[in-house]
VEXDREN-2710 file (C-alpha; in Angstrom, 1 decimal):
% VEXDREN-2710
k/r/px/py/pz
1/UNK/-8.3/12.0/-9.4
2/UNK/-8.7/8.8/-11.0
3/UNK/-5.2/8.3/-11.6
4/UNK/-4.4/8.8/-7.8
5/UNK/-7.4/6.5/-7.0
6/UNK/-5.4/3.8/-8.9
7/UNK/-2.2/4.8/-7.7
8/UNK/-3.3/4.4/-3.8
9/UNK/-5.4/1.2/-4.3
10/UNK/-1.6/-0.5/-6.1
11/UNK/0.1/0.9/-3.2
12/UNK/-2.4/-0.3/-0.5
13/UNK/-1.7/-4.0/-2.3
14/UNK/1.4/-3.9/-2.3
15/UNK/1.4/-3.7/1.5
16/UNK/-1.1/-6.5/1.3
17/UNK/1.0/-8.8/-1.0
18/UNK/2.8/-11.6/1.4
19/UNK/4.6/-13.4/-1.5
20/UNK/8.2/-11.9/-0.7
21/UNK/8.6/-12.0/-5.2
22/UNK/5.4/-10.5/-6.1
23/UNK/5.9/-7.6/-3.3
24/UNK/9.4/-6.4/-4.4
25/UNK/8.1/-6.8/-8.1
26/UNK/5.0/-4.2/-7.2
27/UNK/7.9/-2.1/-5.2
28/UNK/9.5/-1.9/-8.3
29/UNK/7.0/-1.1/-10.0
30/UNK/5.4/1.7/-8.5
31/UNK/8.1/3.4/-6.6
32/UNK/11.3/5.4/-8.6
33/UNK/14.2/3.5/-8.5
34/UNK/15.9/5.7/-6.0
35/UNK/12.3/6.0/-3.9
36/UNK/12.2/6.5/-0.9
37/UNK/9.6/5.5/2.6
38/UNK/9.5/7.8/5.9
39/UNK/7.0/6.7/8.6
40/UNK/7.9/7.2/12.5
41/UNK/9.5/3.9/12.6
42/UNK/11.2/3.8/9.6
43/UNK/13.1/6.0/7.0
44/UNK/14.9/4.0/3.8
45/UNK/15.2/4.6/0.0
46/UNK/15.7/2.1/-2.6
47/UNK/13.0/-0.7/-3.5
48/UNK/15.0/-3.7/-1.1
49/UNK/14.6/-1.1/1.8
50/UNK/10.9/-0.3/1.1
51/UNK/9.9/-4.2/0.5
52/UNK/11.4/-5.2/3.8
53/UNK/9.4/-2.4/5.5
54/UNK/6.5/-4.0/4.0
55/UNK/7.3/-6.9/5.5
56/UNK/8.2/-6.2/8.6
57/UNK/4.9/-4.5/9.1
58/UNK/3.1/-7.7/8.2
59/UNK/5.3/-9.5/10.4
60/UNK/4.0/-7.7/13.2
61/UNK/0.7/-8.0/12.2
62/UNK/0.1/-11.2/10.6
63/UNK/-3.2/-11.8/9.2
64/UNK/-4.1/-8.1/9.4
65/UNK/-5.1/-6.6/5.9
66/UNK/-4.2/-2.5/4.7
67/UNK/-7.6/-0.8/3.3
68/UNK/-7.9/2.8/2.5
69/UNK/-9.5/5.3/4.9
70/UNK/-12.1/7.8/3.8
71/UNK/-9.2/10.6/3.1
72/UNK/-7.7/10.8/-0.9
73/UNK/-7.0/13.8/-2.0
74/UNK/-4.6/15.1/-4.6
75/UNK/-3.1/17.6/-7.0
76/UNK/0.1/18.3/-9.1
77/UNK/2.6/15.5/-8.3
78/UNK/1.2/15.0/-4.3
79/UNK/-1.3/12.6/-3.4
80/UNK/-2.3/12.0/0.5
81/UNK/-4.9/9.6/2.0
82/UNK/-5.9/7.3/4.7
83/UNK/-5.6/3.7/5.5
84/UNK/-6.5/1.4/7.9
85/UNK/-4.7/-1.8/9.1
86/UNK/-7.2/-4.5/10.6
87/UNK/-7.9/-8.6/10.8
88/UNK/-9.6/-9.0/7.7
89/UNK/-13.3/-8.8/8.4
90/UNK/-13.2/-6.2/11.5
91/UNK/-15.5/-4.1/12.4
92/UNK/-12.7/-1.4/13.0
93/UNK/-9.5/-0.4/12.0
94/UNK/-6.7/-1.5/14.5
95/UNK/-4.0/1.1/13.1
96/UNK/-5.2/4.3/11.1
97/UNK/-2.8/6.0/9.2
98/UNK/-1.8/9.0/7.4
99/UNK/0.1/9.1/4.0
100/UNK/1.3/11.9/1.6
101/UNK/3.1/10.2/-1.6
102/UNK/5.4/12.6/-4.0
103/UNK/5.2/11.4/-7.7
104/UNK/8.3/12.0/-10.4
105/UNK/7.5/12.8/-13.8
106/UNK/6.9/9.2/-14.8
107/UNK/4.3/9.0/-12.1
108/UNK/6.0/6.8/-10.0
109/UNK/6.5/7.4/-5.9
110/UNK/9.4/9.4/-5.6
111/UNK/9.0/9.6/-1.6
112/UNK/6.1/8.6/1.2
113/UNK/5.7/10.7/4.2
114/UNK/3.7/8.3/6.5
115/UNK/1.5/9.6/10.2
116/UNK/0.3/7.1/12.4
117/UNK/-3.0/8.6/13.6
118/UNK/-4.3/5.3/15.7
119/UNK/-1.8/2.5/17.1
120/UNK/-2.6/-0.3/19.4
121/UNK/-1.4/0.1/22.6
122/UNK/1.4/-1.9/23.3
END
């Protein structure tokens, strides 16, 4: 379990990391080369795709930080847990959502299947 601890808390920063460089490095560094992201507002492979996901979450949410939720659980080559998206220092979570990550033989994310279980009303 230890190994998908550190696995979800390098993927929670690398939502987290603004610097455009440093956030397609950590893409590339923890997702397969032909990886691949699925949420309800997005579905892309490749690391370019994935980083500009990234930021076009932050760009509608500037400010706001990613944490993980109370959910990790995992076994074989499938990890899935909870995160929460938030101004940093709030009391609660503005978006909660619902990942289940796929790892390759490497240990890498071969595919995210993201739920959005709390959004802000728009």
């Amino acid at each position: 379990m230890s190994d998908f601890s550190t696995l979800v808390d390098r993927y929670i920063a690398t939502w987290n990391e603004t610097d455009a460089a440093a956030r397609a490095a950590a893409v590339a560094e923890l997702w397969a080369e032909d990886g691949g992201y699925t949420d309800p507002m997005a579905a892309v492979r490749g690391h370019d795709a994935i980083a500009a996901v990234i930021a076009g979450a932050q760009g509608m949410f500037p400010g706001f930080v990613f944490s993980r939720g109370e959910v990790l659980d995992g076994h074989h080559d499938i990890v899935r847990f909870t995160w929460h998206l938030a101004p940093e220092g709030a009391a609660e979570p503005v978006v909660v959502g619902f990942d289940v990550a796929a790892l390759d033989a490497d240990g890498r994310i071969r595919d995210v299947h993201g739920f959005l279980d709390k959004v802000p009303a728009m």
